[in-house]
C-alpha positions as CSV (number, residue, x, y, z in Angstrom):
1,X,0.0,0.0,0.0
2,X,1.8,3.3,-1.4
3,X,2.0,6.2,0.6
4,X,3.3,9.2,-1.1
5,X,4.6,12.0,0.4
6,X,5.1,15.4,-1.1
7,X,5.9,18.2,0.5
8,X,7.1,21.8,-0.5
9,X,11.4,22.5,0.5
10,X,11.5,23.8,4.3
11,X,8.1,22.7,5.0
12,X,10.2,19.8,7.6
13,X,12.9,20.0,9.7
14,X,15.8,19.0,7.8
15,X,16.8,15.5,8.1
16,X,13.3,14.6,9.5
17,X,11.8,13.6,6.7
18,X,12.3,9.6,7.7
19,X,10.7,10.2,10.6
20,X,7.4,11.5,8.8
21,X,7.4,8.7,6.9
22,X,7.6,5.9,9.6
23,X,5.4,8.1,11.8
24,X,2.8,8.2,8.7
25,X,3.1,4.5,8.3
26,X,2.9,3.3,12.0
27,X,-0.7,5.4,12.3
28,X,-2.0,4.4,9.5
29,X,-1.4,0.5,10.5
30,X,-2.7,1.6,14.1
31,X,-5.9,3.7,13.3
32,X,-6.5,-0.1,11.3
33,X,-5.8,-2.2,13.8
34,X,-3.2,-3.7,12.1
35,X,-0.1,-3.0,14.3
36,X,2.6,-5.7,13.8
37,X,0.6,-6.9,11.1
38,X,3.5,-9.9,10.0
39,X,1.5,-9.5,6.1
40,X,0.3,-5.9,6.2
41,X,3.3,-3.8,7.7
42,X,5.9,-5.3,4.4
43,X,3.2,-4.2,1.9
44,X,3.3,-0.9,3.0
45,X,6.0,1.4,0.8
46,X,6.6,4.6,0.3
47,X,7.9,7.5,-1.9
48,X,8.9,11.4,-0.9
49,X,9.1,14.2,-3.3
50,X,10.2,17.2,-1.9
51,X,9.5,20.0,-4.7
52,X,10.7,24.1,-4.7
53,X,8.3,26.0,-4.1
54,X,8.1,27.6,-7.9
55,X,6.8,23.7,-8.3
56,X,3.9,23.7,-5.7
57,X,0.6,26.0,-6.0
58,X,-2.6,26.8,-4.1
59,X,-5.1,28.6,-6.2
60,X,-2.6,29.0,-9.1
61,X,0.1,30.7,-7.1
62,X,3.3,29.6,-5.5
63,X,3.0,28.2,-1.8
64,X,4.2,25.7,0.9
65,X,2.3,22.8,1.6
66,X,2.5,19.1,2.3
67,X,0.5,16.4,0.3
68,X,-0.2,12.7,2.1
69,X,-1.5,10.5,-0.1
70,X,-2.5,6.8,0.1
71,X,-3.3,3.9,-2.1
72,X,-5.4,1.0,-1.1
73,X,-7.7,-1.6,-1.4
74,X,-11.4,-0.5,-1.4
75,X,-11.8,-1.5,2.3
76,X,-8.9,0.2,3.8
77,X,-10.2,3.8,5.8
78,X,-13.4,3.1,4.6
79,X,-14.4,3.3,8.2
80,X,-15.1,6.8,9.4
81,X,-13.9,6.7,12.7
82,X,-10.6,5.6,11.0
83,X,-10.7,8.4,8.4
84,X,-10.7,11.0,11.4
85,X,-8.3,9.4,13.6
86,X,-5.9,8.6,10.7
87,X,-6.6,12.4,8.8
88,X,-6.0,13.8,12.6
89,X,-2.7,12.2,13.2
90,X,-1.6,12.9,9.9
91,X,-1.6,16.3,10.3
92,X,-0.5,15.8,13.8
93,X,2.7,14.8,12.7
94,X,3.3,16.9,9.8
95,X,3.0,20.0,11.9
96,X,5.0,18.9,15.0
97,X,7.9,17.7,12.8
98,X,7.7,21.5,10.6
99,X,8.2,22.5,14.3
100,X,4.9,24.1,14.2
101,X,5.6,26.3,11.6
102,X,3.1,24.6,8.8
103,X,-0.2,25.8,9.0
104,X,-3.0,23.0,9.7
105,X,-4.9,24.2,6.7
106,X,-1.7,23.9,4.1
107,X,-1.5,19.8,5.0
108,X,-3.7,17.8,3.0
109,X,-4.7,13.8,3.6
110,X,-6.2,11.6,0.4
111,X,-6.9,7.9,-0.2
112,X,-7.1,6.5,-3.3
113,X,-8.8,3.3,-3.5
114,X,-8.1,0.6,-6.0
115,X,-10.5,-1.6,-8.1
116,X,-11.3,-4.9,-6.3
117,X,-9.0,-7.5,-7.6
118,X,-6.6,-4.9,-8.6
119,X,-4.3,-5.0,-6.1
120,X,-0.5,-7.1,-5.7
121,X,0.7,-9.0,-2.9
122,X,3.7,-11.2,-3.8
123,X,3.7,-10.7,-7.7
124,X,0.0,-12.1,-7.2
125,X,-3.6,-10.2,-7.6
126,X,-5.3,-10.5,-5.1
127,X,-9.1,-9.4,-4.0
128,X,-10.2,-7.1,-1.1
129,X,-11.5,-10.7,0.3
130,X,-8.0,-12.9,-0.1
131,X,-6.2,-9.5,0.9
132,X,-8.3,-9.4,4.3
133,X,-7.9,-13.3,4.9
134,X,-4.3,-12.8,3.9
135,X,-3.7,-9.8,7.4
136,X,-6.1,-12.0,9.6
């Protein structure tokens, strides 16, 4: 399950970008339940892009801001109690580790959800019902 975090130059700490990422990955798998997950926690990968700020807009003009995006299966945060504990810490972490300089409303969480059947554990496709009996 992708996560891909983009954030403008400056927006972190230097050298704290790492940290983000694990800190991204270890909520998500918590606000799921999924904690330790032996199947779940190696599927989980990630990218960072960290763009200038000539390279990241709001409303057509140049700004700083910081992009969180995942993709999963259909069922993952479909719950809402996970969307707004996950969306929460999210932007929990993000703004403690800009040392509070990164404005709440300049963070942004999606999800992206993938066809059923669309999705690759192991080289193999697997459904949202052999991906579920796969992490149980």
């Amino acid at each position: 399950m992708p996560l891909t975090l983009t954030i403008t130059e400056g927006v972190l700490a230097k050298g704290s970008e790492a940290q983000a990422i694990q800190e991204l990955i270890d909520a998500m798998l918590e606000s799921h339940g999924l904690t330790g997950n032996s199947v779940m926690t190696p599927n989980i990968t990630a990218t960072l892009h960290i763009l200038n700020e000539s390279q990241t807009f709001s409303g057509g003009k140049p700004f700083s801001g910081a992009w969180i995006e995942w993709k999963v299966p259909s069922f993952a945060f479909s719950d809402r109690k996970v969307q707004l504990q996950y969306f929460k810490k999210a932007t929990d972490i993000i703004e403690k580790l800009s040392g509070y300089s990164q404005d709440r409303d300049k963070i942004y969480v999606n999800v992206v959800h993938a066809v059923d059947g669309a999705w690759n554990f192991d080289g193999q496709a697997m459904t949202n019902e052999q991906i579920i009996q796969a992490i149980s």
